[in-house]
Structures are given as structure tokens and as C-alpha cells.
C-alpha positions in Angstrom: 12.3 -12.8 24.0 15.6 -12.0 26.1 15.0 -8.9 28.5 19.1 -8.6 29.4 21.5 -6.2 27.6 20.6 -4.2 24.7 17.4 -5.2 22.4 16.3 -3.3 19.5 12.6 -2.0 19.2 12.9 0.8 16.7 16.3 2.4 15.4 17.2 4.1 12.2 20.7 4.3 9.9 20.4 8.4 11.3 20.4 7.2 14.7 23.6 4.4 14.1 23.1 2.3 17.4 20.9 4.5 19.2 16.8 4.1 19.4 14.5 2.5 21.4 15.8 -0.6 23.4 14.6 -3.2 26.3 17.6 -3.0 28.0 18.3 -4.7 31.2 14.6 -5.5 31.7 14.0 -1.6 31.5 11.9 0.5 28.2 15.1 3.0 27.6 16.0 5.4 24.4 19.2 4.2 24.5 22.2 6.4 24.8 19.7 9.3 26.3 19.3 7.5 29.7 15.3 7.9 29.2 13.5 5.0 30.9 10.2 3.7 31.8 10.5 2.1 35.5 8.2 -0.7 35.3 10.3 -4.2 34.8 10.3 -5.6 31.5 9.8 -9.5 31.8 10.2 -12.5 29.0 7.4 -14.0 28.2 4.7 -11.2 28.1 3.0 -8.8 25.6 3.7 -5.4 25.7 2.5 -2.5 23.9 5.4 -0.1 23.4 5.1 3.5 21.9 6.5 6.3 21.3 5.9 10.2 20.4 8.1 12.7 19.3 6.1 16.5 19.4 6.9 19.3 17.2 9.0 20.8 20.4 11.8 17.3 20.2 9.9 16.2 23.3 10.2 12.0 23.5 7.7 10.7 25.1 7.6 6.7 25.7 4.8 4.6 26.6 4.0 0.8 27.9 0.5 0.0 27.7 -0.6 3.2 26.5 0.7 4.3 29.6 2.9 7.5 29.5 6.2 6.0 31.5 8.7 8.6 30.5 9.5 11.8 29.0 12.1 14.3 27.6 13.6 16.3 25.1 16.7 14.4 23.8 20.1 16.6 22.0 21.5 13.3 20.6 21.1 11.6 17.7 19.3 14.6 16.0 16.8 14.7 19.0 15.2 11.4 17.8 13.3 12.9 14.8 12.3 10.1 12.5 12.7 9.6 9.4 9.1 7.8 7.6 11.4 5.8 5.2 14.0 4.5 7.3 13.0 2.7 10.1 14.3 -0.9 11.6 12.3 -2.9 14.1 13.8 -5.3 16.0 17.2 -5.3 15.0 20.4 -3.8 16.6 24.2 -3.8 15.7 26.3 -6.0 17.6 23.7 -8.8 18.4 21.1 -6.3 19.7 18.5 -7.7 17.7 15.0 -9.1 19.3 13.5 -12.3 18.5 9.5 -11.5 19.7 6.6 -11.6 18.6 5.2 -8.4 17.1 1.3 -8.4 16.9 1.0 -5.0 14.8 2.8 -2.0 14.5 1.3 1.6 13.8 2.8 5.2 12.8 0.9 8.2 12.7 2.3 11.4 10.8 1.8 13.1 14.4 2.5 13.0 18.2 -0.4 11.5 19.6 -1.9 13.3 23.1 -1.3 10.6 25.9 -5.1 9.6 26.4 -5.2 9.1 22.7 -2.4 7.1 23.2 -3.9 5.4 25.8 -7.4 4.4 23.7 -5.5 3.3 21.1 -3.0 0.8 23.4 -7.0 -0.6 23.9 -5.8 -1.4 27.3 -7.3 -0.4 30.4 -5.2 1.5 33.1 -6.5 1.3 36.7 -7.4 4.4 38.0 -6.2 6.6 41.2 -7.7 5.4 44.6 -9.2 2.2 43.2 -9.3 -0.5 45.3 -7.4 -3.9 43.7 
């Protein structure tokens, strides 16, 4: 898929434009200015997710890796609505064109080392050697 511009993930009709995006080769809750800083790159499978906490605290992830966090004011702080949710379509041509291998939604904000057992991915670990 394109990594340049705006590309949905996850928005809702709540939210208008706004929502989870791969923009500019960059993980970003889009108009918040949250990012993740790893570089996004066509081609590749990622595991994105995503936690909101009873406290409006956004929290995004990339391989079950906690990336970035915050507690959003717009779009209604990001709370989520169960039964309206789009994947990977945007207004204005902001649509993605991936692959999408499964998606899951819990009815709670996952801790970020359950998040990271169920990404089933294995992080390296501080001071190991490559």
C-alpha cells in the first residue's frame, strides 16, 4: 500500500476525517499530532493497535509495541463507538488499499504486555546483543 499523505486505518462518522492514519510514512491519530516514530514502509506487514483507557488516554502500538501515547480533547477524545467503525477508508481519497490479515476489538483497554502477547511478535529486549 501507499505510505505518503493521509491513509485511513480506523475512523468513525463521530470522528468526520479524523482517526488513525499512516501518514507520511509515520502511525499518527490524525489531527492530534500523536505519532509512532518508527518509518512506515510499502510493502510490509504491520500490526497496528490501539487502546483507549477509561481515563481518554490513546495509546498506539506497532508490533505490539507501545509507540505513542496521550490523552486527546478532539474529536470526543477518541472514544469509539462498537457500531460505527470504518477500516481502511478516508474522505477525500484517504482510503488504503492493503492487505488486512485479521482485525480484533476487545470491550477494554488492553495493558501493553497484553498487547504485546497478543501482536504474537517478539520484541528484542534491552542490552541484547543483534
Amino acid at each position: 500500500d501507499k505510505v505518503d499523505a493521509f491513509r485511513s486505518l480506523l475512523t468513525s462518522h463521530e470522528w468526520y476525517d479524523n482517526g488513525l492514519y499512516v501518514n507520511d510514512a509515520q502511525y499518527t491519530l490524525k489531527p492530534t499530532g500523536l505519532k509512532c516514530s518508527e518509518i512506515i514502509r510499502s510493502n510490509y506487514y504491520y500490526q497496528y493497535g490501539v487502546t483507549r483507557d477509561g481515563d481518554g488516554v490513546v495509546t498506539m502500538y506497532i508490533n505490539g509495541y507501545e509507540c505513542a501515547s496521550a490523552k486527546p480533547k478532539s474529536s470526543g477524545g477518541f472514544a469509539l463507538d462498537p457500531t460505527n467503525m470504518i477500516f481502511l477508508w478516508g474522505r477525500h481519497d484517504q482510503f488504503s488499499s492493503g492487505f488486512v490479515k485479521r482485525i480484533q476489538i476487545w470491550d477494554k483497554a488492553l495493558s501493553s504486555s497484553k498487547m504485546e502477547s497478543e501482536s504474537g511478535c517478539t520484541l528484542p529486549r534491552l542490552g541484547e546483543k543483534c
